[in-house]
N, CA, C and O atoms as a DFTB+ gen file, in Angstrom:
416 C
 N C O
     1  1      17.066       2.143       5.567
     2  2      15.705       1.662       5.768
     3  2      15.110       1.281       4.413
     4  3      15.256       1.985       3.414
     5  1      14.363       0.016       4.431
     6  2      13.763      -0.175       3.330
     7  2      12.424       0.580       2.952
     8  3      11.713       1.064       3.832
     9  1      12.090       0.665       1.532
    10  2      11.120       1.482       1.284
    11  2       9.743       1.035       2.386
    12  3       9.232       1.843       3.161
    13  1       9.302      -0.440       2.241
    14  2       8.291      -0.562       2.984
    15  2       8.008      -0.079       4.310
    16  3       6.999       0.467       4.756
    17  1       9.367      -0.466       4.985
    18  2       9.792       0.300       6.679
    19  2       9.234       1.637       6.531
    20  3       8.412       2.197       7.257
    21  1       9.736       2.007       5.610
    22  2       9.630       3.999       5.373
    23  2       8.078       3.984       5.072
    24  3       7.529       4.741       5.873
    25  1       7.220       3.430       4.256
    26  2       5.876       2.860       4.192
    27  2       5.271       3.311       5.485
    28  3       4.739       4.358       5.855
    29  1       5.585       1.951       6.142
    30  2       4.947       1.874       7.716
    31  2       5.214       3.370       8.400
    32  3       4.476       3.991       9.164
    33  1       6.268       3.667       7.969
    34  2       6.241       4.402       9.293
    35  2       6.116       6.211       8.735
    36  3       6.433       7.015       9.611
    37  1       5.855       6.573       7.908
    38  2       4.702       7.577       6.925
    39  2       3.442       7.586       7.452
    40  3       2.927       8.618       7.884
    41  1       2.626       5.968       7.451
    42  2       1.486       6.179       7.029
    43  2       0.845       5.670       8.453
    44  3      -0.375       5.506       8.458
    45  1       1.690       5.367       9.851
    46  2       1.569       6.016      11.041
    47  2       1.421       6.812      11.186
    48  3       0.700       7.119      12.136
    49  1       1.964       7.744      10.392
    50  2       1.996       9.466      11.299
    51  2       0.565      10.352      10.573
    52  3       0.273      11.529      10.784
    53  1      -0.293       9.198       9.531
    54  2      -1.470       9.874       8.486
    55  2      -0.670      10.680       7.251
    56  3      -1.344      11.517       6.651
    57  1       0.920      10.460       6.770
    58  2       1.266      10.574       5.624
    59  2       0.641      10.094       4.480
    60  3       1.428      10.248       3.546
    61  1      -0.704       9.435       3.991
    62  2      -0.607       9.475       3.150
    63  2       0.359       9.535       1.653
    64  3       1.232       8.723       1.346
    65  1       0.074      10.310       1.137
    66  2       0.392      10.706       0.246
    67  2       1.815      11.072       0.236
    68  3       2.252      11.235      -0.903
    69  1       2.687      11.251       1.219
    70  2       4.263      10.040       1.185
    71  2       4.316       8.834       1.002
    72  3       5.089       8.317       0.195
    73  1       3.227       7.990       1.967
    74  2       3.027       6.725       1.437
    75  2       3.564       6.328       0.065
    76  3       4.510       5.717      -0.433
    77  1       2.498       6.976      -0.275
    78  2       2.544       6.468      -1.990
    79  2       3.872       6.623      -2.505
    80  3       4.344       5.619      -3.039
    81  1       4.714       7.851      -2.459
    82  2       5.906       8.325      -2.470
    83  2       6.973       7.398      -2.664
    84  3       7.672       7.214      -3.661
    85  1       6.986       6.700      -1.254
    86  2       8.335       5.738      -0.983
    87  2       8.032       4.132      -1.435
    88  3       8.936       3.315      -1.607
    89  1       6.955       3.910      -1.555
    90  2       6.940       3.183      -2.708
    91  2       6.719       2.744      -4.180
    92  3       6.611       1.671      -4.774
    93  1       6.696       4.318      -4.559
    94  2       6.916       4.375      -5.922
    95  2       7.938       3.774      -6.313
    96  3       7.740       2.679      -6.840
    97  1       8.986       4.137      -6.226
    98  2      10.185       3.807      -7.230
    99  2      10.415       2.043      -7.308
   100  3      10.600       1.303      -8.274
   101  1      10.296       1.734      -5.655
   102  2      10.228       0.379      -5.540
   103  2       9.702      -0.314      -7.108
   104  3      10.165      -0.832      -8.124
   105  1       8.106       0.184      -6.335
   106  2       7.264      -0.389      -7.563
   107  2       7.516      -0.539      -9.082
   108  3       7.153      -1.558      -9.669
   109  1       7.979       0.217      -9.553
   110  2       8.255       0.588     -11.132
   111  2       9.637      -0.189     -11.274
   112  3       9.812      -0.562     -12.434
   113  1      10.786      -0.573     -10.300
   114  2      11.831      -1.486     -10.208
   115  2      11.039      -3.183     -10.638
   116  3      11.124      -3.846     -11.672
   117  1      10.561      -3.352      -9.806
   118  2      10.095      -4.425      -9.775
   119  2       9.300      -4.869     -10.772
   120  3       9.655      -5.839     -11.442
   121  1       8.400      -4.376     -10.951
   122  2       7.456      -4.863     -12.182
   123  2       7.683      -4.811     -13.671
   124  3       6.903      -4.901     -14.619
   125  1       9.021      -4.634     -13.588
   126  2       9.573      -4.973     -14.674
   127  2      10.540      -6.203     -14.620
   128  3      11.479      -6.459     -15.375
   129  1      10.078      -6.892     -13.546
   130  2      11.107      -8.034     -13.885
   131  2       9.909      -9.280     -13.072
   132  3       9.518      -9.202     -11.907
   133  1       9.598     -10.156     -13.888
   134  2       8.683     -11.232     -14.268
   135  2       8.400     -12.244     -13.328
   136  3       7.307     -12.799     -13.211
   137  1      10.096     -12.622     -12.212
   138  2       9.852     -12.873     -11.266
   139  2       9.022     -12.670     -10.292
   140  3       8.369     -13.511      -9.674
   141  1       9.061     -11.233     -10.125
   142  2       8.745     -10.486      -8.918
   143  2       7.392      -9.518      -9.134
   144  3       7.176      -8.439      -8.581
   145  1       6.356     -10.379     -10.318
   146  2       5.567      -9.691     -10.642
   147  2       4.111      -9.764      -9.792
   148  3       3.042      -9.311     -10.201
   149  1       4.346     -10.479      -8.448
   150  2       3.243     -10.549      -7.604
   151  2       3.763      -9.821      -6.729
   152  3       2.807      -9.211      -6.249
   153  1       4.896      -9.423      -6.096
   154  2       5.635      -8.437      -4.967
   155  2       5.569      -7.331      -5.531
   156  3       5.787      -6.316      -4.869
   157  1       5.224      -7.249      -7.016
   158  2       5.006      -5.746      -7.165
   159  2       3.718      -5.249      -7.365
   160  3       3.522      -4.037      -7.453
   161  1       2.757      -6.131      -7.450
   162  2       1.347      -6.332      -7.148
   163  2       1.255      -5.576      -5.815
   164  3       0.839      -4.434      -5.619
   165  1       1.777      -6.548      -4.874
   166  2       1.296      -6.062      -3.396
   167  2       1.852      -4.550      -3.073
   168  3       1.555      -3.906      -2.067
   169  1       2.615      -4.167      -4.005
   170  2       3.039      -2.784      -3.664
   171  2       2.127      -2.111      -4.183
   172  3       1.702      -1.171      -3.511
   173  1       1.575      -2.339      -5.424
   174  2       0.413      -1.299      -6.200
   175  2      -0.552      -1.137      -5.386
   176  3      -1.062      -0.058      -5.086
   177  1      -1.032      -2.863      -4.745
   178  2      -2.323      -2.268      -4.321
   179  2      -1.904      -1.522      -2.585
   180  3      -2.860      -1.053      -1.968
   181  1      -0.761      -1.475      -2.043
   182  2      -0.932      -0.353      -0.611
   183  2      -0.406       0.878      -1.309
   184  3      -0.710       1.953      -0.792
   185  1       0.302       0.890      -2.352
   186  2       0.364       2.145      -3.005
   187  2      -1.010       3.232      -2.654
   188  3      -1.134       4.208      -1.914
   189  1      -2.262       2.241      -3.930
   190  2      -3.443       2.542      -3.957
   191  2      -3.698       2.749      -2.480
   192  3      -3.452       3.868      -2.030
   193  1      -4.198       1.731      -1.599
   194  2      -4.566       2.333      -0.530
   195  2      -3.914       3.421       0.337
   196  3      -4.614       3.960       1.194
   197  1      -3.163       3.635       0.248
   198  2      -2.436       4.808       0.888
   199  2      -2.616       6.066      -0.006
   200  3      -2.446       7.143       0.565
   201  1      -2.996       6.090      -1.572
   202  2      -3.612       6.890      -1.700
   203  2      -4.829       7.557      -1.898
   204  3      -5.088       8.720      -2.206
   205  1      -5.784       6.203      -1.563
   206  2      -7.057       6.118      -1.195
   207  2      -7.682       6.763       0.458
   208  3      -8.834       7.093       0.739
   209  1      -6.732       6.771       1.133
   210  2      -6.494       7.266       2.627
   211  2      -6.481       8.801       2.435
   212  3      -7.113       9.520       3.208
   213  1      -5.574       9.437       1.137
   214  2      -4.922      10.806       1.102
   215  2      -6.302      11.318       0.570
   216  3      -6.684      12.389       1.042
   217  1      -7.136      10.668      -0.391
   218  2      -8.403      11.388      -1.122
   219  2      -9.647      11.507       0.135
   220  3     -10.467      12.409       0.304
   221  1      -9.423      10.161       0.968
   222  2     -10.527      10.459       1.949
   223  2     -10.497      11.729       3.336
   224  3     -11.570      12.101       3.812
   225  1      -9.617      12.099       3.684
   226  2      -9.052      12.735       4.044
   227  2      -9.165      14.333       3.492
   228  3      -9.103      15.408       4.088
   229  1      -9.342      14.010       2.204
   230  2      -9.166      15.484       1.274
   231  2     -11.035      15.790       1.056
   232  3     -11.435      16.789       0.458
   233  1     -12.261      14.449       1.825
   234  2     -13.498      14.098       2.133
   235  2     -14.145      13.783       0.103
   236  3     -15.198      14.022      -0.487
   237  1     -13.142      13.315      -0.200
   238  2     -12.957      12.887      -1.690
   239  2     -13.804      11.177      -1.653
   240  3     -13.312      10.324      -2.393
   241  1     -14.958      10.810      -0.838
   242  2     -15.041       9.709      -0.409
   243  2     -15.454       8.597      -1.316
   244  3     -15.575       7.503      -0.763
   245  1     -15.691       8.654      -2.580
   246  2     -16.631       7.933      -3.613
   247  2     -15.345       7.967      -4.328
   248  3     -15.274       6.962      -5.036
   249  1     -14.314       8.697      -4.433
   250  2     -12.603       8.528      -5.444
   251  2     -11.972       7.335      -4.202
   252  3     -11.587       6.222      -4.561
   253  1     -11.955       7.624      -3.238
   254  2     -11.023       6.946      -2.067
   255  2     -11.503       5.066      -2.350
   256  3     -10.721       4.122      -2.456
   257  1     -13.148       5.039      -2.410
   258  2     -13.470       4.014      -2.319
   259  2     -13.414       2.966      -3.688
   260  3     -13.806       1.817      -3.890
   261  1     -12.725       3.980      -4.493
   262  2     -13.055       3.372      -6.154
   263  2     -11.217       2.720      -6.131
   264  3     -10.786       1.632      -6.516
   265  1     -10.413       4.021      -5.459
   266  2      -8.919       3.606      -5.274
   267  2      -8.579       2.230      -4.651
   268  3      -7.760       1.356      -4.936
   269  1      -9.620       2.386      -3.590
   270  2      -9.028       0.929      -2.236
   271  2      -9.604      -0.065      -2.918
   272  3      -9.136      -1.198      -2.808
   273  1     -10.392       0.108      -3.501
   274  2     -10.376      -1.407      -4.942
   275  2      -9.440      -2.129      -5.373
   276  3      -9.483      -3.324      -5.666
   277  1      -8.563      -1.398      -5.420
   278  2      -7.090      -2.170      -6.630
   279  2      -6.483      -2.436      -5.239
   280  3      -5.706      -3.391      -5.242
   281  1      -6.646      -1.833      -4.069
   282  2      -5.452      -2.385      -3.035
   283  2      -6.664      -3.991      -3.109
   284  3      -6.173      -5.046      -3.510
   285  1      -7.780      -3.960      -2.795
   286  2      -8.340      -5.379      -2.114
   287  2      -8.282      -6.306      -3.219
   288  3      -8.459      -7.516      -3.078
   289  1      -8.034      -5.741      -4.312
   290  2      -7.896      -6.846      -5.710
   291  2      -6.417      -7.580      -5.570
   292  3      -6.238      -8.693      -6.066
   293  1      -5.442      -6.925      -4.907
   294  2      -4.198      -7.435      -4.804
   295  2      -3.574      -7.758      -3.371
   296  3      -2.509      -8.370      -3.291
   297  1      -4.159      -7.398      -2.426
   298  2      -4.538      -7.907      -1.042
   299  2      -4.058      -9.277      -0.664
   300  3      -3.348      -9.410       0.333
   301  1      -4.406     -10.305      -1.406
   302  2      -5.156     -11.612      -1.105
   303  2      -3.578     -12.251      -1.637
   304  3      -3.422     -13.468      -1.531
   305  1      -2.386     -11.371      -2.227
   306  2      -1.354     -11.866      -2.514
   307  2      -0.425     -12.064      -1.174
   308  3       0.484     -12.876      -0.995
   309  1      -1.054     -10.852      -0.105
   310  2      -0.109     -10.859       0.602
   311  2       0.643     -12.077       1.584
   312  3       1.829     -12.276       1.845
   313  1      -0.469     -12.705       1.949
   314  2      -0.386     -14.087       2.323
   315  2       0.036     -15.093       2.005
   316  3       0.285     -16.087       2.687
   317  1       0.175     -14.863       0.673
   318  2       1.023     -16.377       0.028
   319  2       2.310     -15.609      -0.272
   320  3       2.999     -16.396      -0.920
   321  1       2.858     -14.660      -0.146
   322  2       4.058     -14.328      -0.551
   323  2       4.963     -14.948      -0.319
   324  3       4.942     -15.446       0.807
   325  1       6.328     -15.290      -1.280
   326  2       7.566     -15.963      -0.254
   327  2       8.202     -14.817      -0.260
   328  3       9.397     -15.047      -0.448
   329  1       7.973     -13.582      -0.135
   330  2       9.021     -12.240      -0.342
   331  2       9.597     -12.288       1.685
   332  3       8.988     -12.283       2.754
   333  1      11.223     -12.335       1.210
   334  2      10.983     -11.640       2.723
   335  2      10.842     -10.686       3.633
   336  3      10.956     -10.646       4.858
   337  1      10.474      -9.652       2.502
   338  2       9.760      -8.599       3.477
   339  2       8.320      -8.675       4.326
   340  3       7.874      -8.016       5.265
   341  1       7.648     -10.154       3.295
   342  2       5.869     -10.343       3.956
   343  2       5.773      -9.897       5.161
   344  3       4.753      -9.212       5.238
   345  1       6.565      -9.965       6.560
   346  2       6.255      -9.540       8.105
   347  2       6.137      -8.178       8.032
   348  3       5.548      -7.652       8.976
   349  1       6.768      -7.081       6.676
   350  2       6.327      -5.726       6.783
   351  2       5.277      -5.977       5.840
   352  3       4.216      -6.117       6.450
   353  1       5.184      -6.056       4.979
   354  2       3.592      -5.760       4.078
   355  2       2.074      -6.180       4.773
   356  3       0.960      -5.659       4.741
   357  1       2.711      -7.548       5.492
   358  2       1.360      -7.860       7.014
   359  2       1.055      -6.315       7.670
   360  3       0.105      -5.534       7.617
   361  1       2.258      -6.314       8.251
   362  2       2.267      -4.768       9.039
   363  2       1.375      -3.781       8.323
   364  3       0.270      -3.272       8.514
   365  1       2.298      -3.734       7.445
   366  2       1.538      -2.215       6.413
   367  2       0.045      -2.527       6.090
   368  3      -0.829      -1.665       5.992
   369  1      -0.165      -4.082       5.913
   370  2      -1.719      -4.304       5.755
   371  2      -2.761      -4.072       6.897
   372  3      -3.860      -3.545       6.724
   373  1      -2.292      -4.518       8.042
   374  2      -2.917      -4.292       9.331
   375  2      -3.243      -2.887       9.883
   376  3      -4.218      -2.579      10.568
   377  1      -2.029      -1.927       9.362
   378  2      -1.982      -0.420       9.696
   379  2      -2.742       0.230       8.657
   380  3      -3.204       1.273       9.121
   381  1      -3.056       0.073       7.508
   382  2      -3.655       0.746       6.769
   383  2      -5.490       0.263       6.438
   384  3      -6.267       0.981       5.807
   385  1      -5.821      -1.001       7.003
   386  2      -7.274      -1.328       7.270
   387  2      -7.705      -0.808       8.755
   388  3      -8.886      -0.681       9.079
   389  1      -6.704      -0.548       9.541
   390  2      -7.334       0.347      10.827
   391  2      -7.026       1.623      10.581
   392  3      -7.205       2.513      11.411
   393  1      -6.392       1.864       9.074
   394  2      -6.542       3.464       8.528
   395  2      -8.333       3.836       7.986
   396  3      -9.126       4.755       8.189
   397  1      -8.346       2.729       7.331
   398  2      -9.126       3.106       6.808
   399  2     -10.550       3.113       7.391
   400  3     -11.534       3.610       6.844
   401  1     -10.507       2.350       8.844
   402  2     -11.757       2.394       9.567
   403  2     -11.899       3.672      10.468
   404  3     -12.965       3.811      11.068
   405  1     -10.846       4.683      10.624
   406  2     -10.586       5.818      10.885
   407  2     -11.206       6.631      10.064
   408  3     -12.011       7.482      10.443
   409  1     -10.838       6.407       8.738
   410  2     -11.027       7.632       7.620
   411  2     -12.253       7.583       6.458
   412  3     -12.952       8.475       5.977
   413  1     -12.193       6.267       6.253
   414  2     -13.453       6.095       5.536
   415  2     -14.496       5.144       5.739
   416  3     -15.495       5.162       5.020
């Protein structure tokens, strides 16, 4: 399973803070290589929101809302991506803004 898959399906169950987890390593792969320096964008910012989800949750609500910043600053990549994972990061985007109308 790819990290994002593992993503989605964490932060279904209100993992949080696995979230962030399984796409760490991704992240730190990637953004070191120049190509792929907007696909690792879109990982920072559901990183962030997924751990913006874990602080609200923890009723941390003024940290949560300062976190989901950097996801909506890098958001707006997801759409133009040519990555072919974009049909999961849609996913993960769709699942984690009806996270967050749950939680914060």
């Amino acid at each position: 399973m790819i990290a994002i898959e593992e993503f989605i399906k964490v932060v279904s169950k209100d993992q949080f803070v696995e979230g962030h987890e399984v796409l760490e390593i991704e992240w730190h792969r990637l953004k070191k290589l120049p190509d792929y320096a907007d696909e690792a964008k879109i990982l920072k910012g559901l990183i962030n929101a997924s751990t913006a989800l874990a602080l609200a949750c923890k009723g941390k609500k003024v940290g949560a809302l300062q976190v989901w910043q950097t996801y909506e600053k890098y958001a707006p990549l997801i759409p133009k991506t040519l990555s072919l994972a974009k049909p999961h990061y849609e996913e993960a985007q769709k699942l984690l803004l009806a996270k967050k109308n749950l939680y914060m």
